[in-house]
C-alpha positions, 0 to 999 in steps of 0.5 A: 098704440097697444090693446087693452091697456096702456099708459093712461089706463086706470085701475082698482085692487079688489081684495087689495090688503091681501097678502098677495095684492100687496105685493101685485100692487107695489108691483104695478105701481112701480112699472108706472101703472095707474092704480086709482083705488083697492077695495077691502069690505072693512077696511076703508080709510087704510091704504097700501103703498099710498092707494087708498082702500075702500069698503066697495067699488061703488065708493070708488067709481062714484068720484073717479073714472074707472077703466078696469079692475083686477081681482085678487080675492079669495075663490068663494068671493070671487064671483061677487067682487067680479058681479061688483065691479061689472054692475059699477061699469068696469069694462076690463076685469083681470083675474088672478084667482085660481080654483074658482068653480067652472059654473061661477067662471061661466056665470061671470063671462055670460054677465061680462058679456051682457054688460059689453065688458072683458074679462082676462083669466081667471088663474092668469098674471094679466096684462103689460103693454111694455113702457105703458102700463101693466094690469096684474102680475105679469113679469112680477118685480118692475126691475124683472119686468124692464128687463124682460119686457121692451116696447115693440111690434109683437103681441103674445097671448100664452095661456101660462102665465110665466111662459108669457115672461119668458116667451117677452124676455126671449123675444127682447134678448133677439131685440124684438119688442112687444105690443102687448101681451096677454096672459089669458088664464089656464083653467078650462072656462076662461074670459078670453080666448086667443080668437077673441083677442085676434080682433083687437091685435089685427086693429092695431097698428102697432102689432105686426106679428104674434107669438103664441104659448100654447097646451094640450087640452081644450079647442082654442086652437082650433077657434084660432086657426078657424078665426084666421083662415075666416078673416085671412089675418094680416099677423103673421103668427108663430106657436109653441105647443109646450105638452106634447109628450102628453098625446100619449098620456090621454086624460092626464093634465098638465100644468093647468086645470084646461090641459086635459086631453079628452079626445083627438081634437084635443091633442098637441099632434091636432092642434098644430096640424090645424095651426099650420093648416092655417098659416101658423108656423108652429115651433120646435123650441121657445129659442126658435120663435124670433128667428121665425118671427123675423123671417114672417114679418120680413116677408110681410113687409116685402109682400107689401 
């Protein structure tokens, strides 16, 4: 098993005649996903690398059934392909678009909510459950993403988007596969957060352990460490706090727009502290986090 996505899983492109939905869709199709359709307003009857194009989503979830869509249009016409593809009943929307405003962001997860959907991003690379499918960017070329990518027990959530490949490829060198792994987006307001998704890698059987990417900046880390002490989570978890210089740096933002450290609870040095407090052990390095791992699940195991 894996979450969110997996072999059987069907998809939409909106925005997909563009420059770089071209590319993401060649890119999704050649690792096997599942693309039933993209959605260009005026450009029906074309179509993209053997997918065909409609002018709206209405004409595709009309005849065929739709798990999910990514997005990949334009900032200013993001919140509507989004409100679109909800209204037609798509549960699982990955969006790719970065520099969407923080109330258009906002506006969308309050209506995903209401309409039971999940929204993965905004500004991420999206999902891959290894040897199942993948659904956005994630591991970019099929070849790249064999290779860094294999199947396995170890779920990844990273609020980078090429750190959740590295964190993989890391992972698949030391011969430790991965569930599923998620790509959740760097901006400030996201769709999911990295407790929110603890449900979903806790229910699967697949998933025995997690490693995690993690910045400065915002109280995800917090919620986790809250969500896991709550609910006395079986996965063992391994984090690495990239960023760490910067709790000498306040108001300084690193890398992603949700890295802006603006008080105490925001700074690596709390984060991790609240992590281990409970129970995650906290990296020193990337090379370090299937050693650590190895050693977490073992001890599982012999627990059991």
């Amino acid at each position: 098993m894996s979450i969110l996505i997996n072999s059987e899983t069907t998809f939409i492109v909106q925005g997909i005649t563009g420059r770089e939905a071209v590319s993401l869709t060649r890119e999704n199709l050649d690792y096997g996903s599942k693309i039933v359709g993209g959605v260009t307003p005026g450009r029906a009857g074309r179509d993209v690398y053997g997918v065909p194009v409609y002018d709206c989503v209405r004409d595709i979830t009309a005849k065929t059934h739709v798990d999910g869509s990514v997005v990949c249009v334009p900032p200013r016409f993001t919140r509507d392909a989004v409100f679109e593809a909800l209204e037609n009943g798509i549960k699982l929307i990955v969006i790719v678009t970065e520099r969407i405003p923080r109330r258009e962001v906002a506006q969308m997860v309050e209506l995903a909510g209401m309409r039971g959907a999940r929204i993965i991003g905004p500004n991420c690379l999206g999902i891959i459950s290894p040897g199942e499918a993948k659904m956005g960017g994630v591991g970019g070329p099929a070849a790249n993403t064999k290779t860094a990518y294999s199947k396995g027990n170890v779920g990844i959530m990273s609020r980078s988007g090429g750190m959740t490949t590295e964190i993989a490829s890391t992972l698949t060198a030391a011969g430790l596969g991965q569930s599923t792994a998620v790509s959740i987006g760097g901006d400030a307001i996201i769709g999911t957060s990295y407790a929110e998704l603890m449900p979903l890698f806790e229910a699967d059987p697949q998933t025995q352990a997690i490693a995690i990417y993690s910045e400065p900046g915002g109280r995800m880390e917090a919620e986790l460490a809250e969500w896991i002490q709550r609910h006395d989570s079986r996965l063992p978890i391994v984090a690495f706090m990239a960023g760490r210089f910067m709790d000498e740096m306040p108001g300084m933002r690193f890398g992603h727009a949700g890295t802006i450290v603006e008080g105490k609870a925001d700074t690596t040095a709390d984060k991790i502290e609240r992590m281990r407090n409970a129970g995650i052990a906290v990296a020193e390095r990337i090379e370090e986090i299937p050693k650590m791992i190895s050693e977490r699940m073992a001890a599982n195991r012999g627990a059991n």
